[in-house]
C-alpha positions, 0 to 999 in steps of 0.5 A: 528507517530505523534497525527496528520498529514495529508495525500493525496489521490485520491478523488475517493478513496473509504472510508478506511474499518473498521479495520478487514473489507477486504481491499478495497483499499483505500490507507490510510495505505500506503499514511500515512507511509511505510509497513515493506516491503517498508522500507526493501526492498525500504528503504523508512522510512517517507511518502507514500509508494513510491510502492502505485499505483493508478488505474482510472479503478478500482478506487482504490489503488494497492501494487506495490510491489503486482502487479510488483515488478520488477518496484520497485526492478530494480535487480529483473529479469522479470522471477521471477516478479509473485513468488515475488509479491505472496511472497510480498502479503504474507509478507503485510498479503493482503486480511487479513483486514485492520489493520491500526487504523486511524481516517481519516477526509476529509480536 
């Protein structure tokens, strides 16, 4: 990763927690690069994850992945959609703290 690049996230987005702290969907870790999930399943190598959900109601992000990785994986049946995003929650370690070490600046 570069010494610095920019990255965009919703205004409303709540302050990225300290590493550690609970994630509370602030969405930096995956607007700056993809998670090992992202990059191995969506093939996505550079940029935000393209699996990086929005909520207005919550004012937060969501990991697609999480939430409906049938979206995401067009080969994965609907049937399977809720044992996948547990296993996919697992595999990004969510609810463990933030482990992304970036100094954010608002631009």
């Amino acid at each position: 990763m570069p010494a610095e690049y920019f990255i965009t996230i919703h205004a409303a987005a709540p302050p990225k927690p300290p590493p550690g702290a609970p994630c509370n969907g602030c969405g930096a870790c995956c607007a700056a690069e993809p998670c090992p999930l992202s990059r191995f399943l969506l093939g996505h190598r550079r940029g935000a994850c393209p699996a990086l959900i929005w909520r207005d109601d919550e004012e937060r992000y969501f990991c697609g992945m999480v939430l409906a990785p049938a979206d995401h994986l067009r080969w994965l049946p609907r049937l399977l959609q809720a044992p996948a995003g547990r296993l996919c929650r697992r595999w990004i370690a969510a609810g463990r703290g933030c482990d992304f070490d970036a100094e954010i600046k608002a631009a």
